[in-house]
C-alpha positions as CSV (number, residue, x, y, z in Angstrom):
1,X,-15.8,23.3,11.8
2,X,-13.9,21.4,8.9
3,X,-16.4,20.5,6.5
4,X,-16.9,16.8,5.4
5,X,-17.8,14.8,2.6
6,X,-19.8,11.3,1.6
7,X,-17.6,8.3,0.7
8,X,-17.6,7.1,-3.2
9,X,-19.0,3.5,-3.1
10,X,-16.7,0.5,-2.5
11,X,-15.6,-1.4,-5.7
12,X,-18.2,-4.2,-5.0
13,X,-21.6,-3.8,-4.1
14,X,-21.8,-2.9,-0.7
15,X,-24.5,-6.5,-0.3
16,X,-21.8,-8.9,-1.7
17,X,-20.8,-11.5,0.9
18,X,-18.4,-11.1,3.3
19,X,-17.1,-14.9,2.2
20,X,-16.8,-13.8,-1.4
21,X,-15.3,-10.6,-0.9
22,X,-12.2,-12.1,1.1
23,X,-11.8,-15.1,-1.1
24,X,-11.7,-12.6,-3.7
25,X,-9.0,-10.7,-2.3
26,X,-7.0,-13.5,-1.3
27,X,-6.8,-14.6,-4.7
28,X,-5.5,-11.1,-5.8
29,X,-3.1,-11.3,-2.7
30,X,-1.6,-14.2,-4.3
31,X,-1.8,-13.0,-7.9
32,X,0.1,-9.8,-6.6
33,X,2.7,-12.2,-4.5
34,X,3.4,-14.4,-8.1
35,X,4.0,-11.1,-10.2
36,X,6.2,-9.3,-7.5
37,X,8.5,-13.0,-7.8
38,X,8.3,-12.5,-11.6
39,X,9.3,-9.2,-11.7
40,X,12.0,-10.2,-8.9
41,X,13.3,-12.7,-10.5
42,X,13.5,-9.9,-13.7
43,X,16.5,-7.9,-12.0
44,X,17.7,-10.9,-9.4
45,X,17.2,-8.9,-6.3
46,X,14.8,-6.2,-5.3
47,X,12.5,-5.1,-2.8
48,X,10.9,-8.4,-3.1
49,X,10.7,-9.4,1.2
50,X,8.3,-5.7,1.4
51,X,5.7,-6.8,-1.8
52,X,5.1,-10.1,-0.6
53,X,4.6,-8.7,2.8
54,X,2.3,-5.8,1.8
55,X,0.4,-7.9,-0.6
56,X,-2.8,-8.3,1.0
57,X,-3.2,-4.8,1.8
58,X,-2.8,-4.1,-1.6
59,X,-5.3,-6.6,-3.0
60,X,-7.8,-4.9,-0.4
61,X,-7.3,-1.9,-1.5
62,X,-7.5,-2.4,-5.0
63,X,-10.2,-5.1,-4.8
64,X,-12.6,-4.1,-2.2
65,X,-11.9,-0.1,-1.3
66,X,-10.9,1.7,-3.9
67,X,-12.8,3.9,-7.2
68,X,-11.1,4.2,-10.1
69,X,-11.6,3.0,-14.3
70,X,-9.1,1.1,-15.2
71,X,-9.0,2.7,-18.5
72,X,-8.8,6.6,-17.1
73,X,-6.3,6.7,-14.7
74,X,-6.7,10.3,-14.9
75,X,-10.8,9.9,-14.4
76,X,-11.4,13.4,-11.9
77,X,-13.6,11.2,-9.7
78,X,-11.0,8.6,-8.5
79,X,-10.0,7.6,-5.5
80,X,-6.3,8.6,-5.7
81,X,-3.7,6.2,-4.1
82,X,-0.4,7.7,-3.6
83,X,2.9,5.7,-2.6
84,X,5.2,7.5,-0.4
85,X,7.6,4.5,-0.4
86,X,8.8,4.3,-3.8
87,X,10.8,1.2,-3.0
88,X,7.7,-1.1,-2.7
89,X,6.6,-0.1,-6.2
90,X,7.7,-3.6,-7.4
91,X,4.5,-4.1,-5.3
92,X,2.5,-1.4,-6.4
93,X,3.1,-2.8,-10.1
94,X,2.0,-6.0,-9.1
95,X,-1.2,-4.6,-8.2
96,X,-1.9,-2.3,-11.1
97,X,-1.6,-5.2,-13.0
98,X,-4.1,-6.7,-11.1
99,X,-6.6,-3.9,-11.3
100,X,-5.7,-3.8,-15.2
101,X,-4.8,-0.6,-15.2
102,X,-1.3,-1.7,-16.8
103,X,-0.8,-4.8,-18.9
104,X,0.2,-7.8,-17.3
105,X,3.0,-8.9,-19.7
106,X,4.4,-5.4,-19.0
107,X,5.7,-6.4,-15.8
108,X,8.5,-8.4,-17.4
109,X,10.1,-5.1,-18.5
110,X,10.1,-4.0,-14.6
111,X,13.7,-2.2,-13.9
112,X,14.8,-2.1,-17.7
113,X,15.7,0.6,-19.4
114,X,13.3,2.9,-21.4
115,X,11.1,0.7,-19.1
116,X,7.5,2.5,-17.7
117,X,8.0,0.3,-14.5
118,X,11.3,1.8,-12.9
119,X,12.5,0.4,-10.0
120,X,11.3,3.6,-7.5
121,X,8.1,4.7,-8.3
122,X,7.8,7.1,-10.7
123,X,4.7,9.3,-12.0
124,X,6.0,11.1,-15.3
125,X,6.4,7.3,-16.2
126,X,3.7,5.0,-14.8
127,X,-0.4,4.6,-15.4
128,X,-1.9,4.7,-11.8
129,X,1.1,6.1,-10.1
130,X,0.3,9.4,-9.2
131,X,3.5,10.5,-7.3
132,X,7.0,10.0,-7.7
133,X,8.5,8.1,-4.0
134,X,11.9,7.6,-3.0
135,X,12.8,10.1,-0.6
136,X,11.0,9.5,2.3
137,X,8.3,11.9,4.3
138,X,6.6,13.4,1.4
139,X,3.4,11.4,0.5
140,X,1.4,12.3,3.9
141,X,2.3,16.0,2.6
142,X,1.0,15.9,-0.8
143,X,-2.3,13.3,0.1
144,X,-2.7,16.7,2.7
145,X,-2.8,19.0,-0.3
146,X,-5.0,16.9,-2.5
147,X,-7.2,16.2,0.3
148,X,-7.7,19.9,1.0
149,X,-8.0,20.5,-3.1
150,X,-10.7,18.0,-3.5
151,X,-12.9,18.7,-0.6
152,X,-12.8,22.5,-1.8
153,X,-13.9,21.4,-5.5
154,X,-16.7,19.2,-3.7
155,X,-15.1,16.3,-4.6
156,X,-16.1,12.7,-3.1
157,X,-12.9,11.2,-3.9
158,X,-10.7,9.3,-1.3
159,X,-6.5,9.8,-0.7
160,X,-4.9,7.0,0.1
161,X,-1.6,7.1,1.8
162,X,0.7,4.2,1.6
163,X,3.5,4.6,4.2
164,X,6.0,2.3,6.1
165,X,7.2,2.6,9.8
166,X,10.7,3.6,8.8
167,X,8.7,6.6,7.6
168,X,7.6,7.6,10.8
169,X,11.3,8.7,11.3
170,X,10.7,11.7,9.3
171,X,9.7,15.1,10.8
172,X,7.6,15.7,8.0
173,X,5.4,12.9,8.3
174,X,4.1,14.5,11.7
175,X,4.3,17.9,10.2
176,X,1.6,16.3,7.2
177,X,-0.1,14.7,9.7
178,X,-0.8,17.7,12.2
179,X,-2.3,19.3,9.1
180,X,-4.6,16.6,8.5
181,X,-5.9,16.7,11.9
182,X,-6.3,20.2,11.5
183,X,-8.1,20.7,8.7
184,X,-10.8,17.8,9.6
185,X,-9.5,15.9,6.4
186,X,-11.7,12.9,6.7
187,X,-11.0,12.2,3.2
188,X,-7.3,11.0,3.9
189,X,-6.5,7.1,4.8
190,X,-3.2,6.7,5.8
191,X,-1.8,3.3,6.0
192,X,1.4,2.4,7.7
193,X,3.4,-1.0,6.7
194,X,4.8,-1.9,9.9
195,X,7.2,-5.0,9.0
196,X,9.7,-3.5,11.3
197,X,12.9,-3.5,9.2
198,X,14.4,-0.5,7.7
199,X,17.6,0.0,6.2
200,X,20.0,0.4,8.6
201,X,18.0,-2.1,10.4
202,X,15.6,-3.5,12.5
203,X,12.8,-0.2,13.1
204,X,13.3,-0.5,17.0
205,X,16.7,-0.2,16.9
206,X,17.0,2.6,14.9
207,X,14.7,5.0,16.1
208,X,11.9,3.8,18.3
209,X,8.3,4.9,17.0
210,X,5.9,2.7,19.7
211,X,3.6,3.4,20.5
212,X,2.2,4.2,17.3
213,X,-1.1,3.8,17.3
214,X,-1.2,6.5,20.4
215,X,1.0,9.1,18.8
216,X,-1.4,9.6,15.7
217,X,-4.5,9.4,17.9
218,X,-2.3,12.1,19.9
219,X,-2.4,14.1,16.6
220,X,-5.9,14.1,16.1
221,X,-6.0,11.0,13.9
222,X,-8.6,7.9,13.8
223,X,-6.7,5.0,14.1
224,X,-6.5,1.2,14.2
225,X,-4.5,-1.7,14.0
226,X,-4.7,-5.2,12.6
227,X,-2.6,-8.1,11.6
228,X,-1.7,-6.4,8.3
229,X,-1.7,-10.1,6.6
230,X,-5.3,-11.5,7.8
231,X,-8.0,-10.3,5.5
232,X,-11.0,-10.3,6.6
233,X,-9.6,-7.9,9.6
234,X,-8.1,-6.0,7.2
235,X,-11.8,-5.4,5.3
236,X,-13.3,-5.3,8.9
237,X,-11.1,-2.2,9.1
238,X,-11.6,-0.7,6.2
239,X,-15.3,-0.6,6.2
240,X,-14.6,1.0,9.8
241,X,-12.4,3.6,8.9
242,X,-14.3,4.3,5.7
243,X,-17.2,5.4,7.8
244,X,-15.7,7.8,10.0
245,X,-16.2,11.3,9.8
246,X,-14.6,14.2,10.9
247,X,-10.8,13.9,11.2
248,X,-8.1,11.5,9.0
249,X,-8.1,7.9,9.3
250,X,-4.6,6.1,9.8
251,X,-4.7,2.2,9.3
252,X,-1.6,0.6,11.0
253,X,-0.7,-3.0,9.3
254,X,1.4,-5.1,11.1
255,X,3.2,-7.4,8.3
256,X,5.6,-9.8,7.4
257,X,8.1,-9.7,5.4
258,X,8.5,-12.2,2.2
259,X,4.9,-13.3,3.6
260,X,3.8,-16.4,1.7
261,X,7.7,-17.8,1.0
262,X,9.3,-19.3,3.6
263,X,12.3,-19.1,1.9
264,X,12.4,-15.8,1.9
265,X,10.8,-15.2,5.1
266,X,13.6,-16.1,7.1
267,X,16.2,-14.2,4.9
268,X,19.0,-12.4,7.4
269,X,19.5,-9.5,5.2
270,X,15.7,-9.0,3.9
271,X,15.6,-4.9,3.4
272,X,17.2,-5.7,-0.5
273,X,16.9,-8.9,-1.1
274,X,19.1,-11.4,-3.2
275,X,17.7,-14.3,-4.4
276,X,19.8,-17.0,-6.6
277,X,18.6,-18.4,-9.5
278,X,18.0,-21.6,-8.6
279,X,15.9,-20.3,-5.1
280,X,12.8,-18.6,-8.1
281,X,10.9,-22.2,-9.0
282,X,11.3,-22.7,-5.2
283,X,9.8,-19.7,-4.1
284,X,6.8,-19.8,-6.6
285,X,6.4,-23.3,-5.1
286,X,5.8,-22.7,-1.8
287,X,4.2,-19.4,-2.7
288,X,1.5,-21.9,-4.5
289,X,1.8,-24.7,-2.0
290,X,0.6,-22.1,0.8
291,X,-2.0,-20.9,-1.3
292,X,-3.6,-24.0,-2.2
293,X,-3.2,-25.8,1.4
């Protein structure tokens, strides 16, 4: 039998209020949401519609779930967070930034050259990133492989697997997560972005991956799903998932995209997003607006 491990503490005590902890990470949800629309607004277009929409995951993550020292991003002990979907590291950015693990006035240099904050995710480059995305189906692979690496060094440390539902299109994925399963890696948290919208379109259309929350229970995974944009279910689940033992833990998050703009939320072509210049003070508008309301 695969053998298992203790989970590191949370990043806040595990007796601070439930109130506090989601006001808390709303306010890093919006933090994350302004940043993404300054570093947007940086290059003119982007992958702006996915960070707004994967925002509050983030902040959860970052805020309430994960262990790490801001100023040793290479500490052993860390909880290691690894972005298959290089694309959203516009987001990912947003959220180091956050956690202060990169400067905040760095972000304006997202996207430029000689720039640490390229526009796919890249580790040779980047403090916190610790793989390089882009090509889909490879994160679940490697968070295998560290997974199995730390629990053999005795390790406490968590993987963390951020993934989107295009994703699930790739054999490889299934191939990672079969191993998972296998080796009883209780130490890897998947978490799917479901905002159903790919590249060549709408997720359904292209290849249908419903029901998901079966298939990876059908691979010997732990799995739930929640409104990837309410918070407090997305710390109820967390706390769940981070007390299971025995097998891998997928999260699925249903999202929106350009969550928190509704300018941008109702964008036709969303995937890569264009925005005009004129359409940024209106976006961080309504972004605060909602906020505040």
């Amino acid at each position: 039998m695969a053998t298992t491990l203790n989970r590191p503490h949370t990043s806040l005590e595990p007796s601070a209020d439930l109130t506090d902890r989601v006001q808390r990470i709303r306010s890093a949800g919006y933090r994350i949401r302004r940043n993404a629309l300054l570093m947007g607004e940086v290059q003119g277009q982007g992958y702006i519609g996915q960070a707004l929409g994967v925002a509050d995951v983030l902040a959860t993550v970052y805020t309430d779930q994960l262990r790490y020292r801001a100023d040793d991003p290479h500490w052993p002990d860390r909880d290691r967070f690894l972005l298959s979907i290089g694309h959203y590291a516009i987001a990912l950015y947003a959220a180091l930034a956050e956690a202060g693990i990169i400067p905040l006035e760095e972000l304006e240099t997202y996207g430029s050259d000689d720039s640490r904050l390229p526009m796919s995710g890249m580790a040779s480059y980047t403090p916190g990133m610790e793989i390089s995305g882009g090509s889909l189906g490879h994160g679940l692979a490697v968070a295998a492989g560290m997974g199995l690496g730390l629990r053999r060094l005795g390790n406490p440390a968590r993987v963390f697997n951020l993934l989107s539902d295009g994703e699930l299109d790739e054999g490889s994925t299934w191939e990672a997560a079969l191993a998972c399963a296998h080796h009883g890696l209780d130490n890897v948290l998947a978490i799917v972005d479901v905002n159903a919208l790919q590249a060549d379109g709408p997720t359904a259309g292209v290849l249908r991956t419903e029901p998901v929350v079966d298939k990876w229970r059908a691979f010997g995974w732990n799995a739930l799903r929640v409104d990837g944009n309410d918070v407090p279910a997305l710390v109820a689940a967390f706390d769940e998932l981070g007390e299971h033992r025995g097998s891998p833990s997928v999260l699925i998050c249903d999202t929106r995209i350009g969550r928190g703009v509704p300018l941008l939320e109702n964008r036709d072509k969303a995937h890569f997003m264009s925005v005009a210049d004129h359409e940024w003070q209106i976006a961080r508008t309504q972004l605060e607006e909602g906020f505040t309301a």
